[in-house]
N, C-alpha and C positions, 0 to 999 in steps of 0.2 A: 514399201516406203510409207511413211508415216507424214498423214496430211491434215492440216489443222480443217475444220470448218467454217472458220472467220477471214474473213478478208476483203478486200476491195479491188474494182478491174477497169479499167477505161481503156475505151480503143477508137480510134477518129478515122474518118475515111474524109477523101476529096475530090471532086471529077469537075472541071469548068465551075459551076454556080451553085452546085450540091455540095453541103458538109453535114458528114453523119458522125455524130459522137453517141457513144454509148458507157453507159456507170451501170455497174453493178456490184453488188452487196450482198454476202453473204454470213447468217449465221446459223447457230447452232439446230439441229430439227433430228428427230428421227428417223424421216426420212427425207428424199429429194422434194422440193415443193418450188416454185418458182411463178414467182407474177412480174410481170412486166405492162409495164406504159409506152404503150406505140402512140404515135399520128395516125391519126385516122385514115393516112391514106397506106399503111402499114398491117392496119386491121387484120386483112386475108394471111399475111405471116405471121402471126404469133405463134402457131402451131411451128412453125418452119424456125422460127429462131426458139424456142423450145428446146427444139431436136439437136440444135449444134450445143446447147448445154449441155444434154442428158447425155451427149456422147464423148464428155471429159469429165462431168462433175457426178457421184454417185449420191450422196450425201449433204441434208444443208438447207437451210430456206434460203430461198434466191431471191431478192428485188432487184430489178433492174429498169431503168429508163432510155429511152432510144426519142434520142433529138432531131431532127431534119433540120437546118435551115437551107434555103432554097437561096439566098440573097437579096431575095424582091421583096417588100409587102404589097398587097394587092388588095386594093381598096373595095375592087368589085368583088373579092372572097365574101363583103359581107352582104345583107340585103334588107330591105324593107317588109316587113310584117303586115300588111295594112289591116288583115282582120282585127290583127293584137289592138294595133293605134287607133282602131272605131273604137274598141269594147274597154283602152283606157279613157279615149274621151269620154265616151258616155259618163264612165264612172266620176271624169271629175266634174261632168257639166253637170249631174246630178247631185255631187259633192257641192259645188258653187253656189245651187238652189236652194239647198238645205240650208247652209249659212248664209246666203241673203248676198254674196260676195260681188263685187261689181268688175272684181278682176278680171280681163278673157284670158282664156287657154290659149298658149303660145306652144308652138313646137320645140324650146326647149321646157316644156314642163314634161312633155310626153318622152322626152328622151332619157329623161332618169329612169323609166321604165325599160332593162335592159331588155328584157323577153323582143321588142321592137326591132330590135337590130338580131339579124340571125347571119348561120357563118354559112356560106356556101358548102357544099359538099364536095369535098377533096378526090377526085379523080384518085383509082388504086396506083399503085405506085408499079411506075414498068421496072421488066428486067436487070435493064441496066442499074437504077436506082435500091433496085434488089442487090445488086453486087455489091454495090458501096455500101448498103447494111450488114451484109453477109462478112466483108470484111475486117468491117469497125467492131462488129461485134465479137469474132473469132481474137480478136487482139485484144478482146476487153477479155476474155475468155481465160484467153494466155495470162494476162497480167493478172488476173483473179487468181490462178491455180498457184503462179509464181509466188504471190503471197501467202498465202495457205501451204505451200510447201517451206516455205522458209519459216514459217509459225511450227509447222510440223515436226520439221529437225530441231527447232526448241526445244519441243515436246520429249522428244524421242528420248533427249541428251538428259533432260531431266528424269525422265523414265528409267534408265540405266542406271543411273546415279543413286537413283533413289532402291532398284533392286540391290545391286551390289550391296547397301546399307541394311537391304532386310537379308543378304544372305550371311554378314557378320551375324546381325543379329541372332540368324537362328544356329551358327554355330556354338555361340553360347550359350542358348537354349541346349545345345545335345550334349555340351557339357554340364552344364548342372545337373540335365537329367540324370547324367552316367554315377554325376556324385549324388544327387539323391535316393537312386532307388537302395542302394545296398544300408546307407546309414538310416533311410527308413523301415528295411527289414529288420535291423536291430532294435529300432525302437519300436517295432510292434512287437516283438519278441520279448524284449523285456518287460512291456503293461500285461502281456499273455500270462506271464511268470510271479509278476506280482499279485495278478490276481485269484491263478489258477495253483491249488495246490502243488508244486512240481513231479513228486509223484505218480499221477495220475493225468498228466498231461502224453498226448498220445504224439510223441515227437515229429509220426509220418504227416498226420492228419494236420500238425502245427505247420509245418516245411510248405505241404500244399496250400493251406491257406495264406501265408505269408507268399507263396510264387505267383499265384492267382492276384493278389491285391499288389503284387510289384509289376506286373504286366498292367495294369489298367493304370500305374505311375507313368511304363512306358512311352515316350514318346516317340518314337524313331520309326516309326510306321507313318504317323502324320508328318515328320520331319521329310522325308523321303517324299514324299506327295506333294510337300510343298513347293522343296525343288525342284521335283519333276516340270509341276505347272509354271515356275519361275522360268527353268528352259524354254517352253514353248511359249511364254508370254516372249522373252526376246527373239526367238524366230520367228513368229509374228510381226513383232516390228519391223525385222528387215525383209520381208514378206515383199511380193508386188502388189497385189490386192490388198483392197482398202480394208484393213484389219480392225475396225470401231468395235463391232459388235463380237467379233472372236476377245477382242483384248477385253470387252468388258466383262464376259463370260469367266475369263481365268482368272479375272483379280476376284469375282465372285467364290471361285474356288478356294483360291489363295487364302480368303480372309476365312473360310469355313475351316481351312486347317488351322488356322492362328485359332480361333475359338475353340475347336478342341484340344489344343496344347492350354489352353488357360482353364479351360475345363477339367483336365486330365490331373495337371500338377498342380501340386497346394505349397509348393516351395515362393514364397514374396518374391526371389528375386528374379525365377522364371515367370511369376503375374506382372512383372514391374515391366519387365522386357515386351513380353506379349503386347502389354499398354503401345508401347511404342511404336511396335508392328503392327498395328491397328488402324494407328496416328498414319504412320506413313502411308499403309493401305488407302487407307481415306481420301488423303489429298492425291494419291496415283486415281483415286475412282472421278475423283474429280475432277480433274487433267484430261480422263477421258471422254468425259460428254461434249468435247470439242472436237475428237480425233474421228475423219470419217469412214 
C-alpha cells in the first residue's frame, strides 16, 4: 500500500481534571526523524512516546506537541528568586546614582525582570496520567496514518494513470522502430552505391555492415526492460511494505531505458515521443519523494 509522507493527527484523552491532546505533523525526510514538545512533567517519556511512532510510521520528519491541562492553575507553581531581586536592585540603585535620579525602587520596577519569578518543578507524571498520554497519542497516531493513507491512494491512482500513458507511448516507439530500421537499411545502401563504384562493392561485407548499424537502430531490447520495470514498479505499489525507496530505484531505471531509446534512434518522431516520456517520468519522480 502506497502511503503519502504528509499529513496531520490529533488524539485527545480525558480522566476527572486531566486532558491530553496531542498534534502531530508530518513531512517529507529520508528518513524517520521525529521531535516532540512535552511538559516537563512528561520529560522521562519522550523515549516511550517515540517508540509508539516508530512502530506504525517508517518514513517522514515528525513534529509533534503533547499538551496537559490539569484544570487548575496554581499560583504556588511559581516562586521568588531573591538572589536575582538583590543583583537587580543593586543594578538599578546603582543605575539611580549614576543619573542623580531621586526616584526610589518600587517592587514593581523589579518585576519587569522576569528571570524573578521562577516556575516550580513539575513532579513526573504518574502511571495513570501515562495512560491518558499513551492513549491521545496512539489516536493522534491513527489519525496521522489515516491521512497519509488517503494522500497515498491519490498518489497511487495518479501513478497508474500515468504508467498506462508511458506504456502507449512506448508502443509507438516499437512501431516506428519496426518501420525505421528496414527504410534505413535502404537508405544507407543506396549513399554506399552512390559513392562506391558498384562493381567493386563487396555485397557480403555491405549486408554485414548495414545488419550491424540496424541492431544498434534496434530498440526492442530496451523496449522489453522498460516493461519489465514498469511491471514491477505497479507490484510495488500494491506491495505491503512501504515501497519509497524500491519505487524510486525503478523509475531511475525506467528513465535510463527512455535515454537509450532517444540515444539509439535518430527518427524526430521517436525523439519527439521519448521527450514526453521523460516529461511524465519526471513528474512520477517527483510524486515520489512524498511516498514513504
Amino acid at each position: 500500500m502506497v502511503t503519502s509522507m504528509t499529513g496531520f493527527g490529533r488524539g485527545e484523552a480525558s480522566s476527572g481534571a486531566h486532558h491530553v491532546s496531542v498534534e502531530l505533523r508530518s513531512v517529507n525526510n529520508r528518513f524517520l526523524e521525529i521531535a516532540l514538545r512535552l511538559p516537563r512533567s512528561l520529560a522521562l517519556r519522550e523515549n516511550d512516546c517515540k517508540d509508539i511512532i516508530r512502530r506504525t510510521i517508517a518514513r517522514g520528519k515528525i513534529n509533534g506537541i503533547v499538551v496537559l491541562d490539569s484544570g487548575t492553575t496554581d499560583p504556588a507553581a511559581l516562586r521568588i528568586n531573591p538572589q536575582t531581586a538583590k543583583a537587580y536592585f543593586q543594578l538599578l540603585s546603582g543605575l539611580k546614582k549614576s543619573l542623580k535620579l531621586r526616584e526610589s525602587i518600587r517592587l514593581e520596577h523589579l518585576l519587569h525582570f522576569s528571570e524573578i519569578l521562577e516556575q516550580e518543578e513539575e513532579p513526573a507524571a504518574d502511571d495513570a496520567l501515562w495512560g491518558l498520554v499513551k492513549t491521545a497519542l496512539e489516536a493522534a497516531v491513527a489519525d496521522l496514518q489515516t491521512m497519509r493513507r488517503n494522500e497515498g491512494r491519490e498518489l497511487e491512482s495518479d501513478f497508474r494513470t500515468r504508467l498506462a500513458l508511458l506504456d502507449e507511448r512506448l508502443s509507438e516507439v516499437e512501431r516506428l522502430s519496426k518501420e525505421q530500421v528496414p527504410r534505413e537499411r535502404e537508405r544507407i545502401k543506396e549513399r554506399i552505391r552512390q559513392i562506391l563504384d558498384a562493381e567493386h562493392v563487396d555485397e557480403g561485407r555491405l549486408e554485414l555492415e548495414i545488419a550491424l548499424l540496424a541492431d544498434r537502430l534496434d530498440v526492442t531490447e530496451e523496449c522489453v526492460r522498460f516493461r519489465s520495470h514498469n511491471k514491477f514498479f505497479l507490484e510495488a505499489l500494491g506491495g505491503s511494505d512501504s515501497p519509497g525507496r524500491r519505487l524510486n530505484f525503478l523509475i531511475q531505471e525506467i528513465n535510463r531505458e527512455a535515454n537509450t531509446i532517444g540515444s539509439k534512434s535518430n527518427a524526430q518522431e521517436i525523439a519527439h515521443i521519448v521527450v514526453g516520456i521523460k516529461e511524465e517520468l519526471e513528474k512520477i519522480r517527483e510524486q515520489l519523494q512524498n511516498i514513504e
